[in-house]
N, C-alpha and C positions, 0 to 999 in steps of 0.2 A: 568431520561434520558433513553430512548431507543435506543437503536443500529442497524441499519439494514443494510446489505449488498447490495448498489445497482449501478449500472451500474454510470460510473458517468454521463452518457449523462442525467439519470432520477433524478440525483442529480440535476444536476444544472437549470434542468426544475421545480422540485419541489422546488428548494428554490427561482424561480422567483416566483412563484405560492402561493409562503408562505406557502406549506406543511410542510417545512422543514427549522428549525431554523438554523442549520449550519451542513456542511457534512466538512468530512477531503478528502483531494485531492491530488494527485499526484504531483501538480505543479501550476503555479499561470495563471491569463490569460482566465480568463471564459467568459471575454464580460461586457460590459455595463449592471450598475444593479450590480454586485458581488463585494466584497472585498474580496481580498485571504491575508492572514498573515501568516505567519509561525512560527508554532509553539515549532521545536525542529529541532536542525542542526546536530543530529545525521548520522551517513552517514549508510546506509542498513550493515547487515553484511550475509553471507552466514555461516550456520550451517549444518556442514556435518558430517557423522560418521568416524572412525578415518581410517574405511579401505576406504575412496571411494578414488579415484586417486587423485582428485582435493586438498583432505587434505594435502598432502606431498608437496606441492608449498608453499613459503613463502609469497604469497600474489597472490591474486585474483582480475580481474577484472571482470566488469558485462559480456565482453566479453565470460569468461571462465564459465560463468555460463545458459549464454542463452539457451542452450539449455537442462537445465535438468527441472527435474521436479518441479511446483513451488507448497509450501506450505503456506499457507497461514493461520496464528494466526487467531482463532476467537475468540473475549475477552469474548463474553456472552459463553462460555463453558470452555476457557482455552484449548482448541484442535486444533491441524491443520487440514487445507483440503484441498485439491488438486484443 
């Protein structure tokens, strides 16, 4: 298996194109041609350090998150990136 990080607009052109055996997605609804399935009903979590402000709230919504900075897991390193 290979991994690549791509736009999903180039996702869903390449897996009409048959470049691409299957990509993971945001949400379902790509168009004629795709089947989307879901594969884990996990809900996102936010992971914050214990001083930031938002830690001291007993619960978060994506509201209270939008505007920070987003990190993003890369599995082929195990690192985040901005």
């Amino acid at each position: 298996m290979h991994v690549h990080d791509l736009p999903m607009a180039q996702n869903v052109y390449e897996l009409r194109s048959g470049l691409l055996d299957a990509a993971l997605a945001p949400e379902s609804g790509y168009g004629k041609g795709l089947v989307a399935e879901p594969i884990w009903q996990h809900r996102p979590v936010a992971v914050l350090p214990r001083g930031h402000p938002l830690a001291a709230k007993d619960g978060l919504d994506l509201g209270d998150v939008v505007d920070e900075p987003l990190v993003l897991y890369r599995p082929d390193t195990g690192l985040g990136q901005q």
